[in-house]
C-alpha positions in Angstrom: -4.1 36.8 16.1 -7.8 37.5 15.9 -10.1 34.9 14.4 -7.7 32.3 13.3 -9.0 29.0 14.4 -7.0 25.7 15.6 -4.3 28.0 16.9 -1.1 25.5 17.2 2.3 25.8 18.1 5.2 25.3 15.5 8.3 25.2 16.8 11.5 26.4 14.8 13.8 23.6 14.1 17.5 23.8 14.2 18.9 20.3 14.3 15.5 17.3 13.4 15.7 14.1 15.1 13.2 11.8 13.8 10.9 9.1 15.0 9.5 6.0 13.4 6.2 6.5 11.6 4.0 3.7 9.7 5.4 2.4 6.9 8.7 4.0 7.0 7.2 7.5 7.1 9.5 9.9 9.4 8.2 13.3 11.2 10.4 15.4 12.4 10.0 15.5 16.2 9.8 18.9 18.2 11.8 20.3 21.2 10.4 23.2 23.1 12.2 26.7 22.4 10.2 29.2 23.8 6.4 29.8 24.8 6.6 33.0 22.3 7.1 30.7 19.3 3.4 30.4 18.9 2.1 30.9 15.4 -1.8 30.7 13.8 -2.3 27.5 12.1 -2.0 29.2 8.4 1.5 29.5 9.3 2.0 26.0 10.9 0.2 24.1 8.2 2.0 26.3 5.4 5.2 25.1 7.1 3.6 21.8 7.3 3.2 21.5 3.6 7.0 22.4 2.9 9.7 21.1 4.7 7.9 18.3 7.4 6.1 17.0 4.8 9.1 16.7 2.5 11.1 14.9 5.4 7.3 13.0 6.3 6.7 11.6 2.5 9.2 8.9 0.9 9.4 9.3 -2.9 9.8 4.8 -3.2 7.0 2.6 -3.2 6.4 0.4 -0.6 5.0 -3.2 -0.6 0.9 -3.5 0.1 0.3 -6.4 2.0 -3.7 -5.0 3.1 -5.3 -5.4 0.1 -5.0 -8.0 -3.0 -5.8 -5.7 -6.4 -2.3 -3.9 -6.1 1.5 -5.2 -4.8 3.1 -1.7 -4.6 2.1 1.5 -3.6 3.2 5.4 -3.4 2.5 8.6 -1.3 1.1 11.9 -2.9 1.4 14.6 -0.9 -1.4 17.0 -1.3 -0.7 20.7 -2.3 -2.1 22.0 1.2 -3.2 20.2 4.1 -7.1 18.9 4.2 -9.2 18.5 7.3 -11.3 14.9 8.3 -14.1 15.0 10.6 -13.8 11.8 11.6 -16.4 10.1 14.6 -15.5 7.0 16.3 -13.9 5.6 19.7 -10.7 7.8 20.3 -8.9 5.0 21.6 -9.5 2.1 18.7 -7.5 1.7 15.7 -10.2 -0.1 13.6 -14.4 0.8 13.7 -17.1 1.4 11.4 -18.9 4.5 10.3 -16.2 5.5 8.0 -19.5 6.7 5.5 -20.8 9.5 8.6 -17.4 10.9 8.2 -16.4 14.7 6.4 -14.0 15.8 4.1 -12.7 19.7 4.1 -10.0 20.5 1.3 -9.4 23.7 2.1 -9.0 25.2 5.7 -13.1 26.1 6.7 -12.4 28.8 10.0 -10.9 31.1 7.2 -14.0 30.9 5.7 -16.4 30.8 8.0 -18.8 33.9 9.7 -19.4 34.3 13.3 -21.9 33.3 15.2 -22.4 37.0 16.0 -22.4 37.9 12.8 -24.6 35.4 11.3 -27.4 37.6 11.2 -25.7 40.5 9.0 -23.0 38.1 7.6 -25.4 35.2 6.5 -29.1 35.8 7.2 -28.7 38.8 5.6 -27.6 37.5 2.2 -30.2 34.2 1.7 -27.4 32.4 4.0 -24.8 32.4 1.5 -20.8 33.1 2.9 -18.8 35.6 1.3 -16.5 32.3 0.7 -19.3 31.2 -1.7 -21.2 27.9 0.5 -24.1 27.8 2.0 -25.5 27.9 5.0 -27.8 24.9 6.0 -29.9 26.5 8.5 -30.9 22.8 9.8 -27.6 21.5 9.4 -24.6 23.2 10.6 -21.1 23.7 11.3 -19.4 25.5 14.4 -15.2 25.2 15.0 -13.8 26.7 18.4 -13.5 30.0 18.7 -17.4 30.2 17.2 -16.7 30.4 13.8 -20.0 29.0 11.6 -18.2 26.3 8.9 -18.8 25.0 5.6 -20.6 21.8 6.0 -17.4 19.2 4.8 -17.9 16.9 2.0 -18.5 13.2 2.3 -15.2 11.6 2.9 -14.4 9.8 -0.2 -13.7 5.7 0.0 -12.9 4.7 -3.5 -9.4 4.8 -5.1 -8.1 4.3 -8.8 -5.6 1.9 -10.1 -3.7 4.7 -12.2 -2.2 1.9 -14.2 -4.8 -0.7 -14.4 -7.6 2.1 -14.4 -9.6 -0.3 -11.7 -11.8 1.3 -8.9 -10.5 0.1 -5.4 -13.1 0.0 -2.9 -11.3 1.5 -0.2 -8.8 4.5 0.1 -5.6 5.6 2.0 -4.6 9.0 3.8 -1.6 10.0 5.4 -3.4 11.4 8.4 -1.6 13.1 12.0 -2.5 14.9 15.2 0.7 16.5 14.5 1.9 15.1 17.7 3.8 12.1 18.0 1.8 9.6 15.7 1.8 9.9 11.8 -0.2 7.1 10.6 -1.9 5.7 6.7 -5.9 5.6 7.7 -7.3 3.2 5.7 -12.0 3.7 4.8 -13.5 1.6 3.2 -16.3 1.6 0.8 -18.7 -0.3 3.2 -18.0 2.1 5.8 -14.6 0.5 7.9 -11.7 2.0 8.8 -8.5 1.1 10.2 -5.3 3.2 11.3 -1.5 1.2 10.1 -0.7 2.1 14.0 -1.8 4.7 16.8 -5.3 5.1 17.6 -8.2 7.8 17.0 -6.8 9.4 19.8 -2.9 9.9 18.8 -3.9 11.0 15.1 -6.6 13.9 16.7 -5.8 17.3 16.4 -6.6 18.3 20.0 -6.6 22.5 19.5 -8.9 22.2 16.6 -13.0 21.9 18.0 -16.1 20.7 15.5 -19.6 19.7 15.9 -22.2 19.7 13.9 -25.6 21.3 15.0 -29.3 20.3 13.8 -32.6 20.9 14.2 -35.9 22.4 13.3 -35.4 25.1 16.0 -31.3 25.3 16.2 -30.3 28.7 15.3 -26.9 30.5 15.3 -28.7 33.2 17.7 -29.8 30.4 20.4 -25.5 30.0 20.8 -24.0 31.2 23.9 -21.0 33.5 22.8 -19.7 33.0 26.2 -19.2 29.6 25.3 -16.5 30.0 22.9 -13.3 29.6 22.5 -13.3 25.9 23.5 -10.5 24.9 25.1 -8.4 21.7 22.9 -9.3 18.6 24.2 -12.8 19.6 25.4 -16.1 19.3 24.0 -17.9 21.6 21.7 -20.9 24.0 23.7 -24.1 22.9 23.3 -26.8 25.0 21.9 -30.2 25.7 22.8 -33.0 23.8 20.6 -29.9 21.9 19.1 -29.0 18.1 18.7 -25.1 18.4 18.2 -22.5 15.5 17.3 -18.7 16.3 18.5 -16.2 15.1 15.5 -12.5 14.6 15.8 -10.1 16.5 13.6 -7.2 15.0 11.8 -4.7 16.7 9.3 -4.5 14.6 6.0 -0.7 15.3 4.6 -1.3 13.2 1.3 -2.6 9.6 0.0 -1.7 6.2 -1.2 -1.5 6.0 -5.3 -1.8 2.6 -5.9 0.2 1.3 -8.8 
């Protein structure tokens, strides 16, 4: 399919065998049909949202031994699946930094424009998407196949006691490569992080590419169409006039409610 970024392979699933996953959470595993079963990630992370992450998210709540304000806690699964741009060594399971890190709730290469077509698509209209953000022409977004990106949120590192009504300073995703490794990512409010088990590495969404650009003189029109697509795995391009910061991608499947 044209322009659908993070292009991933879902696999149809007669018979699921399961493997273990942190705290008790279970993703089906895949085994490879055919080379045609390739789909565009809307489809895979539709899918995702349904059945896998029925199987992935227990309805119980489980025992919290990492943090002393709560004893039990449960897993929300989110409506659709959300996007962290996360930056840190891929193969740790702990850091800091968690505060340089983004936040996308909806899919951004859907919404994004072109580098090609940023002069008629975005320059054109005082650098606002048809999607409704804005372009930061000092501060931007580029995915793989050269699709210009809403700049993500800040990721958020606060969590509320629904009961109690207290303010946790730190906050739990659900987060996968959707590989092998489904694991909770803990960030905290001073900025730390910690994965239950796996590394940066095993939750990183390899096909899906991001990296911010800045600068005084980085412009969409300095980029090197060539460039792009960017093959998973690799680095994003760099761009004339540009400083530019790869980030890691990681599907967020749901939270911890704390209770």
């Amino acid at each position: 399919m044209k322009s659908v970024p993070c292009t991933a392979t879902l696999l149809i699933l007669t018979t699921l065998s399961h493997f273990r996953a942190a705290d008790g959470l279970t993703l089906p595993t895949s085994q490879k049909q055919s080379s045609s079963l390739v789909h565009s990630r809307r489809f895979a992370l539709s899918t995702l949202s349904t059945a896998l992450l029925t199987s992935l998210l227990p309805n119980a709540a489980l025992a919290d031994t990492n943090t002393t304000t709560t004893k039990k806690r449960h897993y929300q699964r989110y409506p659709s699946i959300r996007f962290i741009a996360a930056l840190g060594d891929p193969a740790s399971s702990s850091g800091n930094g968690a505060e340089t890190w983004g936040l996308w709730r909806d899919d951004p290469g859907p919404r994004g424009v072109y580098l090609k077509d940023y002069d008629r698509i975005l320059g054109s209209k005082d650098n606002v998407a048809p999607a409704g953000w804005k372009f930061d022409p000092t501060d931007w977004w580029v995915e793989e196949h050269g699709l210009i990106m809403s700049t993500p949120e800040p990721l958020p590192r606060k969590s509320l006691n629904k009961d109690t009504k207290e303010i946790i300073p730190q906050k739990s995703y659900i987060v996968t490569g959707d590989r092998e490794v489904t694991s909770i990512l803990t960030v905290r409010d001073n900025g730390s992080w910690e994965l239950e088990n796996g590394s940066l590495y095993d939750v990183t969404h390899f096909p899906c590419r991001s990296a911010a650009y800045t600068g005084k003189t980085c412009a969409p029109g300095n980029a090197n169409l060539r460039d792009f697509p960017v093959k998973p795995g690799a680095e994003m391009p760099g761009i004339n006039g540009c400083s530019k910061q790869d980030y890691a991608v990681l599907f967020v499947l749901g939270e911890v409610v704390y209770s």
